[in-house]
C-alpha positions as CSV (number, residue, x, y, z in Angstrom):
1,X,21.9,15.2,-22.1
2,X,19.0,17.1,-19.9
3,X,15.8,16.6,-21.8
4,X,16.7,13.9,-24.2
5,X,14.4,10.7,-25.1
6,X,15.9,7.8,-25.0
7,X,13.2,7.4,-28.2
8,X,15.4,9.9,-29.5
9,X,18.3,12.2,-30.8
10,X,16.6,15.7,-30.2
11,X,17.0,17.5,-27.0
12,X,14.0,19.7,-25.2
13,X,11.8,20.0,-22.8
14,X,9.4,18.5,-25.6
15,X,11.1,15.2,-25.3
16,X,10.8,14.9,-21.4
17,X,8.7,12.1,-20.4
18,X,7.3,11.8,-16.5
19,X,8.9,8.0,-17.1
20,X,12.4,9.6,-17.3
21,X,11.9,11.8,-14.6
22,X,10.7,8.7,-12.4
23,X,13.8,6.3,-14.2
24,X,16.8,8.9,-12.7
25,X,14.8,9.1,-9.4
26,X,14.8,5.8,-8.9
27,X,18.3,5.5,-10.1
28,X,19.4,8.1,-7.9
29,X,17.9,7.3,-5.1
30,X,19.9,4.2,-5.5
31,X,22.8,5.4,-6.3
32,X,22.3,7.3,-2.6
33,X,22.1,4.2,-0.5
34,X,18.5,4.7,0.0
35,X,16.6,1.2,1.0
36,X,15.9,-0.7,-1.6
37,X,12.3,-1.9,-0.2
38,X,11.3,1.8,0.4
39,X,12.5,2.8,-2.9
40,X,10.2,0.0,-4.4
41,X,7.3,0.7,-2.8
42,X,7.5,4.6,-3.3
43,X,7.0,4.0,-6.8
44,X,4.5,1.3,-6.8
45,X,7.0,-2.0,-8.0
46,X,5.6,-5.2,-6.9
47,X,9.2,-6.5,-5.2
48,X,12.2,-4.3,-4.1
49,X,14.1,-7.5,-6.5
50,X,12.2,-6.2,-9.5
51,X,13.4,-2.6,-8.9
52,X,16.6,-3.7,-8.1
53,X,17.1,-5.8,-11.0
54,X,15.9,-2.7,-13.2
55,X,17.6,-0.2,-11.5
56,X,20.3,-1.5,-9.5
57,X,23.1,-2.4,-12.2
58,X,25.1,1.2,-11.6
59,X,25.3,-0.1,-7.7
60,X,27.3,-2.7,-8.4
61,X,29.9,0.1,-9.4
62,X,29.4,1.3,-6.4
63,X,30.0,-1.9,-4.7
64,X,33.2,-2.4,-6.4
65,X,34.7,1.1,-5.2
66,X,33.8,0.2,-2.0
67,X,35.1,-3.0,-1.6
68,X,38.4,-2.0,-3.5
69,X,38.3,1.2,-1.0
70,X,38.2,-1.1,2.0
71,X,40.7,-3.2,1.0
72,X,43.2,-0.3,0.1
73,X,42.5,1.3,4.0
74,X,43.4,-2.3,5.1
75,X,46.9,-2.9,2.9
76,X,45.3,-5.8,0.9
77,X,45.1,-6.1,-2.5
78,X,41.8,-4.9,-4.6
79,X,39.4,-7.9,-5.0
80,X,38.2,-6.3,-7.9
């Protein structure tokens, strides 16, 4: 819901925190393929494997559509 806390249940612009703003950027740049490494340094982590491990868990998603994807173009069965 746009302009929810995670904190909590009420919605508003009230709620918005810069932190969520940052937390879907990151996500979504992600989510986009963007580089990892430039991701991480745009917002100041001290690795790309810290923002990946904080970020990164809806890529593996993405990593599974792809792979099942590839295999479907290819007549194999879906490794995942």
């Amino acid at each position: 819901m746009p302009g929810v806390s995670p904190q909590t249940d009420r919605e508003g612009p009230e709620d918005f925190r810069i932190h969520d703003w940052r937390h879907s950027k990151v996500t979504n740049d992600l989510e986009a393929g963007e580089n990892p490494v430039e991701v991480s340094a745009n917002v100041r982590h001290h690795s790309p494997g810290y923002t990946m491990a904080r970020y990164g868990h809806s890529r593996k998603d993405g990593a599974r559509r792809l792979a099942a994807s590839g295999a479907g173009r290819l007549g194999l069965s879906s490794p995942v």
